[in-house]
C-alpha positions in Angstrom: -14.2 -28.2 -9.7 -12.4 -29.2 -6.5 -9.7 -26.4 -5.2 -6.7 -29.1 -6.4 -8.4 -28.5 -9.8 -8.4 -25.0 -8.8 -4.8 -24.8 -8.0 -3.4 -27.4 -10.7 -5.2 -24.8 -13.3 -3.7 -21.7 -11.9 -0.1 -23.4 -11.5 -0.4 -24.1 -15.5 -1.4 -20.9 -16.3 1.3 -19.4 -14.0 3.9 -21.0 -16.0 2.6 -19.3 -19.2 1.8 -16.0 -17.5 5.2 -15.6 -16.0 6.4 -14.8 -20.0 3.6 -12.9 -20.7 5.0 -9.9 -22.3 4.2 -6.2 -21.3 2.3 -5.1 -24.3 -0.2 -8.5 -23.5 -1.0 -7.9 -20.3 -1.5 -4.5 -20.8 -3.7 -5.3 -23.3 -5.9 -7.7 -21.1 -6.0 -5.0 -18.2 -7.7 -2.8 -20.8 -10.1 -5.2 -21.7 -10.8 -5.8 -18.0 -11.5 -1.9 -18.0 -13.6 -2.0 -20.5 -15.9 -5.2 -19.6 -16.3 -3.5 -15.8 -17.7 -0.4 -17.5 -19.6 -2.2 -20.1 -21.3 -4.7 -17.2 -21.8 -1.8 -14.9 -25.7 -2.3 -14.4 -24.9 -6.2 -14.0 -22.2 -5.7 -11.2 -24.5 -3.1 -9.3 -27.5 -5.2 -9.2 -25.6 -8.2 -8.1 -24.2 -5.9 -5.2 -27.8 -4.7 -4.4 -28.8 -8.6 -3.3 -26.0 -9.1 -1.2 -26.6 -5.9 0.8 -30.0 -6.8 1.0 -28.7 -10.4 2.8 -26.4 -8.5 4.5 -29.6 -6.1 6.4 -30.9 -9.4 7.3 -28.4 -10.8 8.8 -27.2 -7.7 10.8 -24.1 -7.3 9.5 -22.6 -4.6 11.1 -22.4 -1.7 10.0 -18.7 -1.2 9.5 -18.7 -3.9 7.2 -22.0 -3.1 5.5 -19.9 0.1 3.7 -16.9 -2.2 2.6 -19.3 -4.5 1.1 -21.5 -1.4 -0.9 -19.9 -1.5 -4.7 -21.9 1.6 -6.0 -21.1 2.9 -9.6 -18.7 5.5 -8.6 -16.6 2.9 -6.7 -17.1 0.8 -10.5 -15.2 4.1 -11.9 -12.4 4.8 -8.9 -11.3 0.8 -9.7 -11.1 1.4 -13.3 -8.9 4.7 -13.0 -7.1 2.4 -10.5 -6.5 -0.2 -13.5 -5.8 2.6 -15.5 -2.6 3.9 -13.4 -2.0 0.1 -13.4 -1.3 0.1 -17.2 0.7 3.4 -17.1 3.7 1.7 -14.2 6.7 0.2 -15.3 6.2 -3.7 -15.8 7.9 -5.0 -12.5 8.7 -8.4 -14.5 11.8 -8.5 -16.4 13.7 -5.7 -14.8 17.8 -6.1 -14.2 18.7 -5.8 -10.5 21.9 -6.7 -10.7 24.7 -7.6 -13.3 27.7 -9.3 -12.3 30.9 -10.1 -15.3 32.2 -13.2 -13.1 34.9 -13.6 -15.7 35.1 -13.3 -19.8 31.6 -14.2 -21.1 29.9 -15.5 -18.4 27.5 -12.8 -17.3 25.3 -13.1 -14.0 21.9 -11.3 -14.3 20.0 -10.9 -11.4 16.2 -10.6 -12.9 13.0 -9.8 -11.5 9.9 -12.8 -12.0 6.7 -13.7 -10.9 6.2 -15.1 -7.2 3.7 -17.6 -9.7 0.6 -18.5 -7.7 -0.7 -16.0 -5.2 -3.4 -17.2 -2.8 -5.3 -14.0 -1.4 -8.2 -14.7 0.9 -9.8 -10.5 1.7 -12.5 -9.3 3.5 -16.2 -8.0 2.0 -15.3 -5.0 -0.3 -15.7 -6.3 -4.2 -13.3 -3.5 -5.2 -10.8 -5.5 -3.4 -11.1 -8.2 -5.7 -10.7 -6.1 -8.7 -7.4 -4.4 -7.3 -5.8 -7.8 -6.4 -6.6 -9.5 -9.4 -5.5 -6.7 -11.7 -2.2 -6.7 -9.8 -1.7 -10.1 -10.2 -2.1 -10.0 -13.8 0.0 -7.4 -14.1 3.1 -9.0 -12.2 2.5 -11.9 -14.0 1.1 -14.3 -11.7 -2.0 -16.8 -11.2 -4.6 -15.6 -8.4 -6.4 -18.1 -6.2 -9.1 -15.2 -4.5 -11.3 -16.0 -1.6 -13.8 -12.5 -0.5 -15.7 -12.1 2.9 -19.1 -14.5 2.2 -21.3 -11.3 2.6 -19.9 -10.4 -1.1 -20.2 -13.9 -2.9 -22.9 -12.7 -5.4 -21.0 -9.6 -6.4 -17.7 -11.6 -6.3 -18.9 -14.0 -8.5 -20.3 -11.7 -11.3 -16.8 -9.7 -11.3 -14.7 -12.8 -11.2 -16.6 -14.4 -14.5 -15.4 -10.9 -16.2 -11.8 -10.1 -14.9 -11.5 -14.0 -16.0 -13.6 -13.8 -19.3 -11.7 -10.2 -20.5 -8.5 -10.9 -20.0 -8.5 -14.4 -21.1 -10.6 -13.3 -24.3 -7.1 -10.4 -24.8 -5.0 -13.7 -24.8 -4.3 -14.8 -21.2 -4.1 -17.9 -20.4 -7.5 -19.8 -19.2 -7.2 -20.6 -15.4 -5.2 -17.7 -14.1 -8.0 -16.3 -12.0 -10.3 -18.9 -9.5 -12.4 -18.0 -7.0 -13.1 -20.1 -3.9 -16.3 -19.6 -2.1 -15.9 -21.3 1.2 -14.3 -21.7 4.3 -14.0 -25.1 3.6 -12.0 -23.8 0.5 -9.6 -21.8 2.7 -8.4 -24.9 4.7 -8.1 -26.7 1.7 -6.1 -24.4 -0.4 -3.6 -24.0 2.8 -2.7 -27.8 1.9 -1.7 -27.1 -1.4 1.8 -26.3 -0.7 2.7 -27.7 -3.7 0.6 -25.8 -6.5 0.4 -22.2 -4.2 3.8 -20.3 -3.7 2.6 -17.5 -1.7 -0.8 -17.0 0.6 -2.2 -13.2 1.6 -4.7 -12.7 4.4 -6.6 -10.0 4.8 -7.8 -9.7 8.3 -7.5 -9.2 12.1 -3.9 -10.4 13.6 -6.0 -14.0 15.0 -6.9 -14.8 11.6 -3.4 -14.4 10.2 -2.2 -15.9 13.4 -4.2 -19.0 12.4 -3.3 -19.0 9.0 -0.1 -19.1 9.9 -0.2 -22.0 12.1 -2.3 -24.1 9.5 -0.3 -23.7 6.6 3.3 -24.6 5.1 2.6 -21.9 2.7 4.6 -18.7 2.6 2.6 -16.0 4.2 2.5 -12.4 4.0 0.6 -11.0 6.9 -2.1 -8.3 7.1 -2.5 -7.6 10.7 -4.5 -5.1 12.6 -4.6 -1.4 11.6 -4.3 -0.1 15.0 -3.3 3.4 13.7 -1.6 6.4 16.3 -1.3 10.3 15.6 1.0 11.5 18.2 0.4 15.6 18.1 4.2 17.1 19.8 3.9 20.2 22.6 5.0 22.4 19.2 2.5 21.6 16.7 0.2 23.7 14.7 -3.1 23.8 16.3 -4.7 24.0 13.1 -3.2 21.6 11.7 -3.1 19.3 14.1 -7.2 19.1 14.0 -7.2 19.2 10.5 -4.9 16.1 9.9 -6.6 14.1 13.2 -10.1 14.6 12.0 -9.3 13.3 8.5 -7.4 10.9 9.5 -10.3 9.3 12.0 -13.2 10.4 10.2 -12.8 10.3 6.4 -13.3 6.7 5.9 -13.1 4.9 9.3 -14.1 1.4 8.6 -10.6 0.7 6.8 -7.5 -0.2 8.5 -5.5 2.7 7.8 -8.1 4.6 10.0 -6.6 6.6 13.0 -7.8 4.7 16.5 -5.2 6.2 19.2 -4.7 9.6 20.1 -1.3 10.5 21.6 -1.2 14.1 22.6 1.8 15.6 25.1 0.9 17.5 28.0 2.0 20.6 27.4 -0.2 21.0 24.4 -3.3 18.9 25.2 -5.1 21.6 27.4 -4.8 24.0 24.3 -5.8 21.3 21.2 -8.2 18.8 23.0 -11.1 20.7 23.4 -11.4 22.4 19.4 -10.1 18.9 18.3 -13.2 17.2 20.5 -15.3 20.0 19.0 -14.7 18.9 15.8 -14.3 15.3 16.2 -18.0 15.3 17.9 -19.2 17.3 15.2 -18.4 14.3 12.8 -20.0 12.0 15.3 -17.2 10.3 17.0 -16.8 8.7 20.3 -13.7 9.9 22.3 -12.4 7.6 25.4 -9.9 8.8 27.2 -7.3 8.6 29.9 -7.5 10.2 33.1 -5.7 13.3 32.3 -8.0 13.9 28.9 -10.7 13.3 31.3 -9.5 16.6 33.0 -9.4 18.1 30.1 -12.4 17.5 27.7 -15.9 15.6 28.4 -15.4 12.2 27.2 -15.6 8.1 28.2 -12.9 6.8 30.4 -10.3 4.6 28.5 -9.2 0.7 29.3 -6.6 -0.6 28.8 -8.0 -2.7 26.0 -9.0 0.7 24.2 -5.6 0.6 23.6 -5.0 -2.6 21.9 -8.4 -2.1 19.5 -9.3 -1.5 16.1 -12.5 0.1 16.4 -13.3 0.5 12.3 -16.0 2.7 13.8 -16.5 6.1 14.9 -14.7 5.8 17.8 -11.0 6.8 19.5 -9.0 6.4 22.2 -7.0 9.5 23.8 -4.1 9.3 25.8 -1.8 12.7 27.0 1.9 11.5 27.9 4.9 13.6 29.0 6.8 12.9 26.3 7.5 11.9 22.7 9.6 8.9 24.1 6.5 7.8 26.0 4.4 8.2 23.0 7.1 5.9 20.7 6.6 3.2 23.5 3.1 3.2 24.0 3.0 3.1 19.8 5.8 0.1 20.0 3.5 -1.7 22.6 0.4 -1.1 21.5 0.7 -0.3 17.7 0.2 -2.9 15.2 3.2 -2.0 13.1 1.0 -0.4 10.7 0.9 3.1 10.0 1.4 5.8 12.6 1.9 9.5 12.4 3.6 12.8 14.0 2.0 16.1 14.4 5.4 18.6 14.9 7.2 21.9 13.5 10.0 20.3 14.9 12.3 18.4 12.0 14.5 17.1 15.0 11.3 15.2 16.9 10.1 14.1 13.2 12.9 12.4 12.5 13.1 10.8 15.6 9.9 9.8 15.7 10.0 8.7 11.9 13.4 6.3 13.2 12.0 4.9 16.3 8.8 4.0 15.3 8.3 0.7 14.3 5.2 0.7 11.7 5.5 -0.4 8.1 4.4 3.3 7.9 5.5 6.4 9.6 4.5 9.9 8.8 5.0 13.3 9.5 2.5 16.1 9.2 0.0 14.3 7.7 -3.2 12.1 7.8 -2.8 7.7 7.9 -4.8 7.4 5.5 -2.3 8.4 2.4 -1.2 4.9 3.6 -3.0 3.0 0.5 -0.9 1.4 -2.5 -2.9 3.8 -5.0 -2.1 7.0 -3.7 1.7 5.4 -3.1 1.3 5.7 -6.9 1.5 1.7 -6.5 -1.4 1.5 -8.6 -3.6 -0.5 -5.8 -2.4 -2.8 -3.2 -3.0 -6.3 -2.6 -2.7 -5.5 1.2 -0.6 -3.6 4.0 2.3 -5.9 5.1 3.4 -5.4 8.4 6.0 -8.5 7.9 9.9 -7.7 7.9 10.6 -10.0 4.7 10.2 -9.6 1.3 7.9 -6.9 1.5 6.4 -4.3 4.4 3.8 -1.7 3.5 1.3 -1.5 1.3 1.6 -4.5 -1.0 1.8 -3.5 -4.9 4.0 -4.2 -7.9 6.8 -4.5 -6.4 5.8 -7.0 -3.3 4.2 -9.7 -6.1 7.9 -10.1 -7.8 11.1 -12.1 -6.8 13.8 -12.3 -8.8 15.6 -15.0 -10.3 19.7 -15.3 -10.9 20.6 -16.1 -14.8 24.2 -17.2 -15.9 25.1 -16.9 -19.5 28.2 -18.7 -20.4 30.0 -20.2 -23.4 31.2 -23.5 -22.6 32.2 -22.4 -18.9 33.1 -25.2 -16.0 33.5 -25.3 -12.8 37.2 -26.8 -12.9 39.0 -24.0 -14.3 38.2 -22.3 -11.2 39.8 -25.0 -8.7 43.3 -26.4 -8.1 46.5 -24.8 -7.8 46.6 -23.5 -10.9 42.1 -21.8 -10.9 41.4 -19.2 -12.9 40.2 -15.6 -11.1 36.8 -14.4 -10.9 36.7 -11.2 -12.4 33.2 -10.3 -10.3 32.9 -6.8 -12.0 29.6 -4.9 -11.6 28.1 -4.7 -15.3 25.8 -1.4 -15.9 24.0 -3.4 -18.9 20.5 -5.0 -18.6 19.6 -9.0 -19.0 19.6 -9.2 -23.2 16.8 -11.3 -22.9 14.5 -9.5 -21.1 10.7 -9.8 -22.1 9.1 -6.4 -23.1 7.5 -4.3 -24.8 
């Protein structure tokens, strides 16, 4: 089947998955539950040939732990699907209700975006995630994984597709492409695909943004920043830096730059190096944290990197305004943190900032659509429209305006002699909303 196929199937499907009431797709999300458990053994050894392809052809090592889809990551997606089922269906809900004058009723309603093109990199679980969210927002998934994953891709898309459509979805809601040639297909299809997703560095969302007259919702760069204030708890400082480098690092909500002012740095960089080296990391630093602890000197393209490794960058500056630029200018508008007692400097910080993210007091790693309690995330938006932050629910919905009337027209609101609007807020809910 050509991608056109592809994307004409998903488009018909849309249109019969946008009605798709709450009770149904919560029943098909089960099923996919269920048929991930039951085909456990299948998934795993299909994973095990394409991390032996992967030692072969080097793949580094970063991406060699996305790619690993062990049985314990099997059982964190399915308690993911499982919080999935327990949220609020985000289709169907009244935003707003409007009387614009006696019986004619304006209902601002939530809908499906309808086709949703996601192309992600090599972790398997991110296929699950995505496609789960799709179906539960209501709309049709066109899915494109790394090319390191294809055989562990392929097993989970034949039974997401063959569970949910056996618990009464409709057939073509999920494709899989499997190609780059795919990708620069698909970004033709303007016509079948409302909405594309890519998961990657800032150059390849760059470049699907300039090949594409698609909506897209850009994943950039996770170039993360802790910025620990001259009045933070030591303790806490390490505690929160060291999990926020160390206790995944080859996602991008990993920490990468250090900020630390000067009044504080001679006093937490050397336990915080202890304990940083301990776990293995690489610190580069500035001249001043040079002076300070035994580390490599920084560049200025330290700055500007996502390492996804064991690896950071230190920089001491004079002040939390320093720190804010430095994050503005460097940053990736992703997620960035503050390490203060001080609820004056948070709230600065958490205002001038400009991340998708901001955080006080603790690690960038709670940055994640699951723990948001968003039941997974399709992605980490650091766009300005429609949606910013981690990508759940809530960014795969639009909203549609409906007018009920009764025998309304336009011309008894003209002329010298028009009838008012009434335009008064209504606290009821659409009457035909879909539930249940």
């Amino acid at each position: 089947m050509s991608v056109l196929d592809q994307a004409r199937e998903a488009r018909k499907a849309a249109q019969r998955l946008q009605a798709a009431s709450t009770e149904l797709k919560n029943r098909a999300l089960s099923a996919v539950r269920e048929a991930l458990i039951s085909h456990t053994e299948e998934i795993v050894a299909a994973n095990r040939e394409d991390l032996a392809r992967a030692e072969e052809s080097g793949l580094p090592m970063p991406l060699k732990k996305r790619l690993a889809f062990t049985e314990e990551k099997i059982a964190e997606v399915c308690k993911g699907i499982e919080t999935l089922i327990s949220l609020e269906d985000p289709v169907g809900r009244t935003l707003e209700a409007t009387e614009l004058d006696e019986g004619l009723e304006l209902y601002k309603v939530s809908c499906p975006i309808g086709v949703i093109g996601v192309i992600f990199e090599s972790r398997p679980d991110a296929l699950v995630q995505i496609s789960t969210l799709c179906l539960k927002s209501g709309n049709a998934a066109l899915l494109k994984g790394g090319s390191e994953a294809e055989r562990t891709n392929t097993v989970l898309a034949r039974i997401v597709g063959e569970a949910s459509t056996g618990a009464g979805l409709p057939e073509g809601w999920i494709q899989l492409l499997h190609t780059r040639e795919d990708v620069k297909a698909m970004l033709e299809l303007d016509e079948y695909i409302d909405l594309i997703i890519p998961r990657g560095s800032n150059q390849f969302v760059r470049y699907i943004m300039d090949n594409t007259r698609i909506p897209v919702l850009g994943h950039a760069d996770g170039i993360c920043h802790a910025y620990i204030h001259e009045d933070a708890d030591l303790e806490m400082a390490v505690r929160v830096v060291v999990d926020a480098k160390t206790q995944y690092v080859a996602v991008c909500n990993a920490l990468e730059t250090l900020l630390v002012h000067e009044q504080i740095a001679p006093r937490v960089l050397p336990p915080l190096a202890a304990a940083l080296q301990e776990k293995g990391v690489e610190l580069r630093g500035c001249d001043r944290t040079r002076g300070i602890i035994e580390c490599h000197p920084a560049t200025e393209a330290d700055w500007g990197t996502e390492y996804l490794d064991y690896i950071l960058s230190i920089k001491v500056v004079d002040s939390l305004e320093e720190a804010v630029d430095h994050i503005n200018t460097y940053g990736s508008g992703h997620t960035d943190t503050v390490i203060t007692s001080s609820p004056d400097t948070a709230r600065s910080f958490l205002s001038l900032v400009d991340s998708a993210d901001v955080f006080w007091n603790c690690s960038t790693r709670f940055s994640d659509g699951y723990r948001y309690g968003l039941g997974a995330e399709v992605g980490i938006s650091t766009n300005k429209l429609h949606a910013r932050g981690p990508v759940g629910l809530e960014g795969l919905v639009i909203y549609k305006y409906l007018l009920l009337g009764n025998g309304h027209v336009v011309a008894d609101y003209t002329g010298p002699s028009a009838r008012p609007f009434t335009h008064k807020r209504l606290s009821k809910a659409y009457p035909f909303s879909r539930g249940g």
